[in-house]
N, C-alpha and C positions, 0 to 999 in steps of 0.2 A: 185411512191414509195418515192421518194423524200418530199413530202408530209405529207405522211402517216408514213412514220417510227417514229416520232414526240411521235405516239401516242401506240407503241410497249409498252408493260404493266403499260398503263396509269387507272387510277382508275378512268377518269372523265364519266360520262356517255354517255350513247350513243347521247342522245339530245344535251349536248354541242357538242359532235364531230360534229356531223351531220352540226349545226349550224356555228362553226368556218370551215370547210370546203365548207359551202352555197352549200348540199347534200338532195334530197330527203330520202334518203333509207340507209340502212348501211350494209353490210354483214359481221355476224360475224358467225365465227367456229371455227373448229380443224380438224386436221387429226392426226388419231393413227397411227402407222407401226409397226404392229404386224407379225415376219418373213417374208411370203412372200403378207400377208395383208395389203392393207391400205385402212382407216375407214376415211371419210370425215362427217363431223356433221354439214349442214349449217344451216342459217335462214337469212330471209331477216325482216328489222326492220326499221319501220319508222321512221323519226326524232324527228317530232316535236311530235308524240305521245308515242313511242316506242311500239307501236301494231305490236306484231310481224305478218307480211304478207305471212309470206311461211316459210316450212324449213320440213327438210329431210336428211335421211342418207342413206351413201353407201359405198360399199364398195367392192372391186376390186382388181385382182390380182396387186402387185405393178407393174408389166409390163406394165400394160394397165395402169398407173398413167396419163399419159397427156389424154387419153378417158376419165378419172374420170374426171380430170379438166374441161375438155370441156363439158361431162355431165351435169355438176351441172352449168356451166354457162348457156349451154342451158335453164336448168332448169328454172331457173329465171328468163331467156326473156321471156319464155310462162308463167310465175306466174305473169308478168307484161305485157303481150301482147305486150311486144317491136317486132317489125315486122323486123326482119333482112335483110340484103339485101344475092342474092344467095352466094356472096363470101363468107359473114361470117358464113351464115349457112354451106355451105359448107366444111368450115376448121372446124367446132364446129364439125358435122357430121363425120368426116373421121375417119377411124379404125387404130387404130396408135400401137403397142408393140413395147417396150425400153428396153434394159438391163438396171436392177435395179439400179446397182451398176453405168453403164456411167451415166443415169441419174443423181445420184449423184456428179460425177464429172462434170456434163452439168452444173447444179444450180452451185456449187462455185466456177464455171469456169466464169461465167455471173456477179458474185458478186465479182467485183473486184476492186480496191482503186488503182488511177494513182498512176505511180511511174516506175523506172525502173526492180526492182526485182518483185514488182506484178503484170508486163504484162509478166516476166519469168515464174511466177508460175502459170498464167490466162494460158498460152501456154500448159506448162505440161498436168494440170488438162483436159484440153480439149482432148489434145493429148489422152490421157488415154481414155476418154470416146470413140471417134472415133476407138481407137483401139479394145476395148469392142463392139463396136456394130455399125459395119460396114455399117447398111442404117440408121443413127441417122442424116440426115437430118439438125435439128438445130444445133448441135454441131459439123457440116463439116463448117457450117454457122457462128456461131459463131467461129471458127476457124481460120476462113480466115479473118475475122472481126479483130483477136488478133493479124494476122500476118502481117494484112495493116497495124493497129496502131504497132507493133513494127519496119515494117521499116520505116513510115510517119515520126511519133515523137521522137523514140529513134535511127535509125543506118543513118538515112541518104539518106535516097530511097535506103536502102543494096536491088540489085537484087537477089538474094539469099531468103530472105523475100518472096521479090514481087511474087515469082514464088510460093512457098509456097502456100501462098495466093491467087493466081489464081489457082493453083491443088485442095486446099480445095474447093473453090467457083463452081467449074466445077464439082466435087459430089456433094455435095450439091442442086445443080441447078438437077442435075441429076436425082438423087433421087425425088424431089418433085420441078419444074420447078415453082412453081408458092407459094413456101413457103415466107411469107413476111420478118423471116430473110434472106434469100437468098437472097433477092430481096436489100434489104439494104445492103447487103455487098457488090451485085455488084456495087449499086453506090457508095461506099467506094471506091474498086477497081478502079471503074472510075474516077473518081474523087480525082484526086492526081498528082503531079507534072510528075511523069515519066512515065502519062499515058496521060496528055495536060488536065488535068481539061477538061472534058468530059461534062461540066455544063448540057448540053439538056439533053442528054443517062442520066445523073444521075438522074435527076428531073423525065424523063420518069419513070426510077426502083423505085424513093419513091414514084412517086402517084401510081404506082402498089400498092406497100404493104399499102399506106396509101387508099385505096376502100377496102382493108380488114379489118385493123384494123383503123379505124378513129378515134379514142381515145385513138393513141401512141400519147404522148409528145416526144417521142425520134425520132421517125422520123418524127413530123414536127419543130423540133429542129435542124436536119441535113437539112432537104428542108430552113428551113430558112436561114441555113449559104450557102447554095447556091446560093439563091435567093442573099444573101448580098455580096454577091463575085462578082455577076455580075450585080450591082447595081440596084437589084429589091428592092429596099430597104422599099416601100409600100406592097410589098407583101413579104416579108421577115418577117418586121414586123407584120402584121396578121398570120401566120404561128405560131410566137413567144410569142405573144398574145393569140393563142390558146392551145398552148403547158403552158402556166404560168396559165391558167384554171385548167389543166387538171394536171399539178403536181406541187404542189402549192410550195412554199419554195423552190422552184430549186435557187441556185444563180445564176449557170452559164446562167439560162435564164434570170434573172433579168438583170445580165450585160448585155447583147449581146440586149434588149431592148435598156437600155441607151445607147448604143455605136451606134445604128439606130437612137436613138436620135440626139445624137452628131453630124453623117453626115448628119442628115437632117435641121442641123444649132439650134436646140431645146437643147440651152446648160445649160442651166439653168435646165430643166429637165432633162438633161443628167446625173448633178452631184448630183440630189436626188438620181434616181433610181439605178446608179453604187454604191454611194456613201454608201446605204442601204445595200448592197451586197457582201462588201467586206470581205471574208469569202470564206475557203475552199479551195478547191481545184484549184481553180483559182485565187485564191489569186493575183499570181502575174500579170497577166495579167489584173486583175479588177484595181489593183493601177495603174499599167500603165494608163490605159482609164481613170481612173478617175485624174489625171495629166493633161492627155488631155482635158477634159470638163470643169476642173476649167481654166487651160490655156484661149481657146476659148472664153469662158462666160466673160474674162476678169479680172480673179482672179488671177494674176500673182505671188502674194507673195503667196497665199495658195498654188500655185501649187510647186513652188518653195520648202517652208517646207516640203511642200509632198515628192517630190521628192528626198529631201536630207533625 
């Protein structure tokens, strides 16, 4: 996403995108929502020719919106004979109805900018969907998800939170035991000071959902900060390095590269690629590390300025 949003009503063509992302194929569409309709219009399009290779429309009661979605993905692993393995056909496969409207508060419950008043309002919006439509699976998931981070990063390990958090995580799991957000928030859950950093249990819950979806950056973005906590710090960074493929322009992965730099004594590397990234939402923590990597390297006065 991270990536891709770059290029949200960009005029360049499809060959250059194709090409600044190092992408065979591109999928471009729409979807209409007309009352209780929605109209999906894909195509898949090749890079370096623009010969469109597939494309089709449909169109589904809004209930069934995540069937739609998973449709037209399917669609295009058999327009491209990608050979799925059982898990992912399996989740692409399943018959799923949503209330329309939690739906909608799922999505801008998911789209949410750190901060203390936007993990209040990530809460609500979720809250609302769950309440709307009681086996909504992802958004018990992503719930529990908004309730680790607000008592992890904002209250303080509040018990209050934490219980939250494991009440939503326990529907959720419930509902669909092998859903990969679930699976991700339980190693949130686990994985957090007033549960003992859980490190194995958590690693186990992300390569679950990572055999489903193999091409999240987000969770192997969370396996690598694992791996880097209990100094896997080679396999933290390949994790890291796969995730910086897969959503290109992330900073927070750019840093967290340089910062396995830095422990692995590579400080001079360490203060390109921090140094590159400093930007957004991590802003502060990226100045921080990169303080530390001119330090190291031996750059005492730059870090200094920095610092001050």
């Amino acid at each position: 996403r991270a990536g891709m949003m770059k290029y949200n009503q960009s005029t360049k063509a499809c060959r250059e995108i194709a090409f600044e992302i190092n992408v065979e194929a591109v999928v471009q569409g729409s979807v209409v929502l007309a009352g209780n309709s929605a109209r999906v219009t894909a195509q898949l399009v090749e890079g370096k020719t623009e010969n469109n290779l597939w494309g089709e429309s449909y169109t589904h009661d809004v209930a069934n919106i995540i069937q739609l979605q998973n449709e037209v993905a399917l669609a295009i692993a058999n327009a491209i004979a990608l050979k799925l393995t059982p898990a992912e056909e399996a989740r692409l496969t399943a018959e799923r109805v949503v209330n329309p409207q939690a739906y909608k508060y799922y999505l801008r419950g998911k789209s949410w900018r750190y901060g203390t008043d936007n993990i209040d309002a990530r809460i609500d919006l979720l809250e609302k969907a769950v309440y709307l439509d009681d086996k909504f699976a992802e958004a018990y998931a992503e719930l529990s998800d908004a309730y680790s981070v607000k008592a992890f990063f904002f209250t303080g390990g509040s018990k209050d939170w934490e219980i939250k958090a494991e009440t939503a995580l326990e529907r959720a799991l419930e509902i669909n035991p092998n859903l990969p957000d679930a699976l991700i928030a339980h190693a949130r859950f686990l994985w957090r000071p007033t549960t003992g950093f859980q490190h194995e249990k958590a690693i186990i819950q992300l390569k679950r959902a990572l055999a489903q979806i193999p091409n999240s950056a987000n969770i192997r973005t969370f396996l690598a900060a694992v791996y880097f906590h209990v100094g896997l710090l080679d396999e933290g960074l390949e994790q890291l390095q796969r995730s910086d493929q897969i959503d290109l322009d992330n900073p927070s992965v750019k840093v967290n590269m340089g910062v396995v730099a830095m422990m692995q004594g590579r400080y001079a590397e360490a203060v390109i690629e921090i140094e590159a990234s400093v930007t957004g939402i991590v802003r502060s923590f990226s100045e921080h590390c990169l303080i530390c990597a001119l330090y190291f390297s031996g750059r005492e006065d730059d870090a200094r300025r920095r610092l001050e």
